[in-house]
Structure formats: C-alpha cells, structure tokens
C-alpha positions in Angstrom: -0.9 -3.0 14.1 -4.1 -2.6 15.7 -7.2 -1.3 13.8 -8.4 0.6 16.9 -10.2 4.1 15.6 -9.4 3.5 11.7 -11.3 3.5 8.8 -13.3 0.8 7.4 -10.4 -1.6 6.5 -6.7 -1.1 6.9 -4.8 0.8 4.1 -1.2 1.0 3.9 0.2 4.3 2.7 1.3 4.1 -0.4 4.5 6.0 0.0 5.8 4.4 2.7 5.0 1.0 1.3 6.8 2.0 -1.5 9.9 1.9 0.8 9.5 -1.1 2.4 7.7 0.4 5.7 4.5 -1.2 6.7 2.8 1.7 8.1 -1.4 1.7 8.6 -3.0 4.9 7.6 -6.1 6.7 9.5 -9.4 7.7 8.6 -10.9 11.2 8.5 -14.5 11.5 8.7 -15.1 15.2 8.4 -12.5 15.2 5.7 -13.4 11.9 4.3 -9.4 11.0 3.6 -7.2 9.2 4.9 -3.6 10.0 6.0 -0.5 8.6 7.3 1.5 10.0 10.4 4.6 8.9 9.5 5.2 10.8 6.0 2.0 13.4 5.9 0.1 11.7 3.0 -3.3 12.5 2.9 -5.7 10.8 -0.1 -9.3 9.6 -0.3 -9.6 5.6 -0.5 -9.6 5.1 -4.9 -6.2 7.1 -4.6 -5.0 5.2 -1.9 -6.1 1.8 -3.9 -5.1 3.1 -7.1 -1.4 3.7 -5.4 -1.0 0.5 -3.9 -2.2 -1.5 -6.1 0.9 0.2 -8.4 3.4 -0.6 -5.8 2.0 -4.2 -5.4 3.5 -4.5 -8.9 7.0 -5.0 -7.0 5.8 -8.1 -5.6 3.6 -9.9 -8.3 6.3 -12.7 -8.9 6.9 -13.2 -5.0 5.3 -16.7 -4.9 6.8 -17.7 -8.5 8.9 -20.2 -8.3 11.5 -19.0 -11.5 13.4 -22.4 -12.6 14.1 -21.5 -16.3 16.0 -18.6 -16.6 16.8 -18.4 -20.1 13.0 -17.8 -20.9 12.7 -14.9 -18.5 16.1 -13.0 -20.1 14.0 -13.0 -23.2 
C-alpha cells in the first residue's frame, strides 16, 4: 500500500494482522493515534508496537530451517 497521508512509518493493525490481513493503519494528529479502517482499532504507536510485536511471535521460526524433529518434540 501507499504511504500517502500516514503517520511517520507504516504500522500494521495489530488485529487484523493477527488474522492474516495486511492492512496499513492511519495517523491522527489532533488525536495523536492511530487507527485502522477496516476493524475500528484505534491505539497510540507503543500499543500499536507493543501488539505487533506479540503477533510477530507467530512468525519467529519462519526462516528456520527445522531438520531434527525429535529435538523440537522435546
């Protein structure tokens, strides 16, 4: 997506993130948040950091490559 009339960098919305949907939130000045049209969140940028960074969690092995299986089961 564009980053035409957002806030300093592009967030993702945590919620929709957590389901998969890459979806760029907008910056409010006068309310100094930002927020998401898709799914009405609204949060200023260290809850929006704090919340992805939880749902990055999902992902953290991504670029692992897992050969030894019997380690992980333990």
């Amino acid at each position: 997506m564009a980053q035409s009339g957002k806030g300093k960098l592009n967030y993702r919305c945590p919620l929709c993130f957590m389901r998969d949907i890459d979806m760029d939130m907008f910056y409010d000045r006068d309310k100094k948040e930002y927020y998401c049209l898709r799914c009405q969140y609204t949060g200023d940028e260290a809850d929006v950091l704090a919340k992805n960074e939880m749902v990055r969690m999902k992902y953290r092995r991504m670029y692992d490559r897992i050969t030894d299986f019997e380690e992980e089961a333990k």
